[in-house]
VOBA-527274 format. One record per residue (C-alpha): residue number from 1; x, y, z. Coordinates in steps of 0.25 Angstrom, whole numbers, plus 5000, padded with zeros to 4 digits. Each point is the difference from the previous one (the first is absolute). Example, Ala and Ser with C-alpha at 12.3 -4.5 7.8 and 13.67 -1.06 7.14 Angstrom:
# residues 2
    k     x     y     z
    1  5049  4982  5031
    2  5006  5014  4998
***
This chain:
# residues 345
    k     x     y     z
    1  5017  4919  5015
    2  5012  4990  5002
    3  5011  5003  5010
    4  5014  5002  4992
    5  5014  4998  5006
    6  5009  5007  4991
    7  5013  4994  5005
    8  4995  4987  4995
    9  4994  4992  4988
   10  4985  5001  5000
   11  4990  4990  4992
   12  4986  5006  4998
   13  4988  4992  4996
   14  4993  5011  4991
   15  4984  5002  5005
   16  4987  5003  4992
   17  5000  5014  5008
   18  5015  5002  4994
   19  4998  4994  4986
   20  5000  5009  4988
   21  5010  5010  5005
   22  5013  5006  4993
   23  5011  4990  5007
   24  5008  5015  5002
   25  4988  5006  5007
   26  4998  4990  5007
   27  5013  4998  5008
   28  5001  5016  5000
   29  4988  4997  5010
   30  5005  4987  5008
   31  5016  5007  5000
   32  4997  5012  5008
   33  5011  5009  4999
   34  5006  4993  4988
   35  5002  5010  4989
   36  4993  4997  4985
   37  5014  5000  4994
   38  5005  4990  5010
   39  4987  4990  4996
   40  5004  5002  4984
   41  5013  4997  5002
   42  4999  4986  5008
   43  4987  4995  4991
   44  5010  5003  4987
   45  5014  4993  5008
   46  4988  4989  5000
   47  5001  5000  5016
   48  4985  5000  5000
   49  4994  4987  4993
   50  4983  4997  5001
   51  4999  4983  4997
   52  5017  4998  5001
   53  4999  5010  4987
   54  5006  5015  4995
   55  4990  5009  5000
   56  4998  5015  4996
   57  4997  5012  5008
   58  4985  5002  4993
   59  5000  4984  5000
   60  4983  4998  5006
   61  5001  4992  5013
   62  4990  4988  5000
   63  4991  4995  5012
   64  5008  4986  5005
   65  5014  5005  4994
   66  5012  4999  5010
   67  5008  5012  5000
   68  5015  4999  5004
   69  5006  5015  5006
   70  5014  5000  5002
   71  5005  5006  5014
   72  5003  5014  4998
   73  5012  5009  5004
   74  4996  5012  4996
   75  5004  5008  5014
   76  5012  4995  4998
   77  5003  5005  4986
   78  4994  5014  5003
   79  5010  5000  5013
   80  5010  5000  4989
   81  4995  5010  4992
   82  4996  5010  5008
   83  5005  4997  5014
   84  4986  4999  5005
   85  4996  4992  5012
   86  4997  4986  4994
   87  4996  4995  5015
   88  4988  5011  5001
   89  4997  4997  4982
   90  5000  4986  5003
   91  4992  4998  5015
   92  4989  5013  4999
   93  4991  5002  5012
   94  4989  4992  4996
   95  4986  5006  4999
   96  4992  5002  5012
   97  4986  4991  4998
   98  4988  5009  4998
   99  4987  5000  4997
  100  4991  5011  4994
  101  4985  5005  5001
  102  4994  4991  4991
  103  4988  5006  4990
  104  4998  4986  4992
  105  5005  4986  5000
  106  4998  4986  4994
  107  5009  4990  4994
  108  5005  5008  4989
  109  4999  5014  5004
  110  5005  5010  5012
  111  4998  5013  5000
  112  5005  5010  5012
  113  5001  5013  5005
  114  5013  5004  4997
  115  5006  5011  5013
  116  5007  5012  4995
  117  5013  4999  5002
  118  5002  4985  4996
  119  5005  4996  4989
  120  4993  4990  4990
  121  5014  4990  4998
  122  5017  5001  5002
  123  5009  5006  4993
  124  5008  5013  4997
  125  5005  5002  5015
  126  4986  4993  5005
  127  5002  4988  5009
  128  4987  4996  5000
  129  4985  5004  4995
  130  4986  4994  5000
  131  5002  4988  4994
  132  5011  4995  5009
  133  4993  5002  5011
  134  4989  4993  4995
  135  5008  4988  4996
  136  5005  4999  5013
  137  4988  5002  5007
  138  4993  4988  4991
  139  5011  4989  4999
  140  4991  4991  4996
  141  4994  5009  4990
  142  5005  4993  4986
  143  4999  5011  4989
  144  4999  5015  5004
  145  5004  5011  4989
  146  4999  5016  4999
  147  4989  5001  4988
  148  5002  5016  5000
  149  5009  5010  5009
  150  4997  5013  5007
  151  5010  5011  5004
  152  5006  4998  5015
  153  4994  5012  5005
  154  4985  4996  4993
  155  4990  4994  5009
  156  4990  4991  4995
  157  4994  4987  4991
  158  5011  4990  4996
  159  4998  4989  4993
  160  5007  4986  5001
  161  4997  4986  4994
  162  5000  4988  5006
  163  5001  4992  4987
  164  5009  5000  4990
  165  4987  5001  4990
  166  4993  5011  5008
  167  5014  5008  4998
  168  4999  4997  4985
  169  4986  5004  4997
  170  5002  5012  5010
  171  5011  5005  4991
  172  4992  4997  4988
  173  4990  5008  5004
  174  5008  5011  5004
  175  5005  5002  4986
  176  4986  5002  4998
  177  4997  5012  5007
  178  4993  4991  5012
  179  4999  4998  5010
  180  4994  5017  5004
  181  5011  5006  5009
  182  4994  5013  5006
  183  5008  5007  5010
  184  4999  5011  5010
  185  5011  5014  5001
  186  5001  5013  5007
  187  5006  5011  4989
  188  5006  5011  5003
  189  4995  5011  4992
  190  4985  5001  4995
  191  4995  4991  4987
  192  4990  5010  4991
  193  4993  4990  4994
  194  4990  4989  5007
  195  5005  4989  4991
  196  5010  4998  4989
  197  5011  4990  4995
  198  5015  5002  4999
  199  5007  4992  4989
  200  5015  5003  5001
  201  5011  4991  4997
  202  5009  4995  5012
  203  5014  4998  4999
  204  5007  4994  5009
  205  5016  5003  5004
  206  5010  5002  5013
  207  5000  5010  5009
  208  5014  5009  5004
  209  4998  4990  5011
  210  4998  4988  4994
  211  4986  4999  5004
  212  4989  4995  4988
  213  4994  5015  4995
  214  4988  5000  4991
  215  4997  5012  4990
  216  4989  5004  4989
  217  5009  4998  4987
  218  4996  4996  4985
  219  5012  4992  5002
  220  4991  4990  5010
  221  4989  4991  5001
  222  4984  5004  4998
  223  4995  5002  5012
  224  4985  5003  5004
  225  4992  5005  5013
  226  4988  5004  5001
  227  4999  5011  5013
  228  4987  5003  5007
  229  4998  5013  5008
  230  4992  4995  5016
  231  5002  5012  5007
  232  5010  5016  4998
  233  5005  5006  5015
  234  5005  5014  5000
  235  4995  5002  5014
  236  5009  5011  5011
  237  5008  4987  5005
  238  5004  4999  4990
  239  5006  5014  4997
  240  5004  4999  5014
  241  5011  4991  4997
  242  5003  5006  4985
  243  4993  4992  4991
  244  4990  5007  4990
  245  4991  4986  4998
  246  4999  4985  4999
  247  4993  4990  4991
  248  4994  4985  5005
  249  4999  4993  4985
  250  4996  4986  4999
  251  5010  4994  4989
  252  4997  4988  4989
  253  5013  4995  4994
  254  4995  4993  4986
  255  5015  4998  5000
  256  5010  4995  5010
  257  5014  5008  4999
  258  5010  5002  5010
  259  4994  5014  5009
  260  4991  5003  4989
  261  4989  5005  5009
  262  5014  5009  5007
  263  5004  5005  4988
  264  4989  5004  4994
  265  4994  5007  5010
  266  5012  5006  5002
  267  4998  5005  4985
  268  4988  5006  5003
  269  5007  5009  5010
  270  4993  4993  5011
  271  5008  4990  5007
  272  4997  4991  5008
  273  5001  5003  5015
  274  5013  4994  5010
  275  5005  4996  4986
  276  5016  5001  5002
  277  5004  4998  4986
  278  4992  5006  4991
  279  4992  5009  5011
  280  5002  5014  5003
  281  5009  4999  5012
  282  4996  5015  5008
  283  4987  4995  4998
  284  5002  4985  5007
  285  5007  5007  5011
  286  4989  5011  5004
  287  4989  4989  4998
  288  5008  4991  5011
  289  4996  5011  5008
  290  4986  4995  4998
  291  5004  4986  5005
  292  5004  4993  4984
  293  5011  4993  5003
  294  4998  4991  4988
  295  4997  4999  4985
  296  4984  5003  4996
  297  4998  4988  4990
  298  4992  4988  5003
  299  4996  4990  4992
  300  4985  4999  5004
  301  4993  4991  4990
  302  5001  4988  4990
  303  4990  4996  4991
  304  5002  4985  4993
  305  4996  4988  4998
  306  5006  4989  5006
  307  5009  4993  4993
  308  4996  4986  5001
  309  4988  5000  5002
  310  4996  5013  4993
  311  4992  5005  5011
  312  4996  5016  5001
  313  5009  5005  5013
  314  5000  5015  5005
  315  5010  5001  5012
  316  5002  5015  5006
  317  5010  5001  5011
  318  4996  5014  5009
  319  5009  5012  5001
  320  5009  4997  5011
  321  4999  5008  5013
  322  5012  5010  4998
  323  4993  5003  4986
  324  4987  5001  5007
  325  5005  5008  5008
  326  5006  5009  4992
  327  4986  5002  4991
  328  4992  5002  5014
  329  5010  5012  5003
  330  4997  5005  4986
  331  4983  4998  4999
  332  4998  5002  5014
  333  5006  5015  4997
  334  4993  5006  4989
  335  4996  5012  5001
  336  4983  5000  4996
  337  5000  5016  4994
  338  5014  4996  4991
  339  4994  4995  4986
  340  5017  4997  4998
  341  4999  4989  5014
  342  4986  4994  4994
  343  5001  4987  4995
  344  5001  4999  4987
  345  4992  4988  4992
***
């Protein structure tokens, strides 16, 4: 990833890893911060030029191409405009270098269990996410791009290339239903049957707080999950804390919306446990009683091939410990003589 100073010209040698890209996508990810609007307006004034030339914001960036990036003021015009700090928007605190718990890596592919709470990249009053703490923990490391996202407060299998090529095939194969995503959840609510698919439309808008919402509405896009029932608890711990029954589902998307397996368990009457957004909120609270301080949804499986080599992986990432926990509260206080606290294959 090439360092950027953004109150100077910069020249950039276009590399095979970079090559192929949208010129406006590409400095969206080298010009952190830098709105889209702002990009478009300095590639049409013909600040931006690849080989001494005007270009076009969907103009394709080729491998040994030099780039020419103009130095850009943006804190400076947004002081103006709205009277916000241009010191803070121009200098933000740079991300801390981490590493992750690594379930698979080779040249072209990473793939990590994400932490709940974490964030998968910046943006929308995030300073920081997984990928730049990864840059930062990897200097050295030439190419490293988000191939999907998961929600902050998901735990789980991440997948990031380390190839421009990878990412592209990755994305391809996406498209194509693969690679097998299978996640884990807690519901809230008990599921009747063992095994069923949803197929309701997502639609996405703006919350009363500005927050991304998701809803089932004819208005949005297809979306398909396929839930599996593991196990129904309706146990006297349970009632104890007023909550008449949980269900552990295993979850295959055979789509990839934004909260699609949230919303629609929620429109199963059964949402997903800790969730803050679409959950039932007495419910969340009486089950922090029971020690969930988090959302239950983990993304525990992938199932693809690799995408260069087209070799068969299977990487699983295990529950982590506070969900672990959570579920040998629940198993280890079954009642044996209540059919309803039973297992339920």
């Amino acid at each position: 990833m090439h360092a950027i100073r953004k109150d100077s010209v910069n020249t950039i040698t276009i590399g095979e890893h970079e090559a192929g890209q949208r010129l406006d996508n590409y400095l969206i990810k080298i010009l952190k911060g830098v709105p889209k609007s702002h990009i478009h307006r300095i590639i049409r004034a013909g600040e931006v030029r690849l080989d001494k030339k005007r270009c076009k914001p969907d103009s394709r960036i080729e491998a040994g191409q030099v780039l020419r990036i103009p130095p850009i003021r943006t804190a400076d015009r947004q002081k103006a405009d709205n009277g916000r700090n241009a010191h803070s928007s121009a200098n933000p605190s740079p991300a801390p270098a981490r590493e992750f718990e690594v379930v698979y890596e080779d040249d072209a592919l990473l793939v990590i269990n994400k932490p709940s709470g974490v964030a998968v990249h910046g943006g929308s009053g995030v300073s920081f996410g997984v990928i730049e703490q990864i840059r930062r923990a990897r200097p050295q490391a030439k190419y490293l791009e988000l191939v999907h996202r998961l929600d902050k407060d998901t735990s789980g299998l991440l997948m990031i290339a380390k190839k421009r090529s990878a990412l592209v095939k990755l994305h391809e194969m996406l498209r194509n239903d693969h690679p097998k995503k299978i996640y884990l959840a807690l519901g809230v609510g008990r599921l009747d049957n063992d095994r069923f698919h949803v197929k309701l439309p997502l639609f996405k808008y703006t919350g009363a707080q500005g927050e991304k919402m998701v809803r089932v509405s004819e208005e949005g896009q297809s979306a398909h999950t396929i839930f599996r029932v593991l196990n129904r608890f309706a146990d006297g711990i349970l009632h104890q804390v007023g909550i008449s029954a949980l269900t552990y589902v295993e979850a295959t998307l055979k789509t990839g919306r934004t909260h699609q397996i949230r919303v629609h368990l929620q429109s199963q009457n059964c949402p997903i446990a800790g969730d803050e957004r679409y959950g039932d909120y007495q419910a969340n609270k009486r089950l922090q009683k029971l020690g969930l301080k988090r959302m239950f949804l983990h993304a525990s499986e992938l199932h693809l091939n690799h995408p260069l080599t087209g070799e068969k992986l299977v990487l699983k990432a295990d529950l982590p410990q506070a969900l672990q926990q959570m579920m040998m509260l629940l198993e280890h206080r079954l009642p044996s003589e209540s059919a309803e606290a039973a297992p339920f294959e």
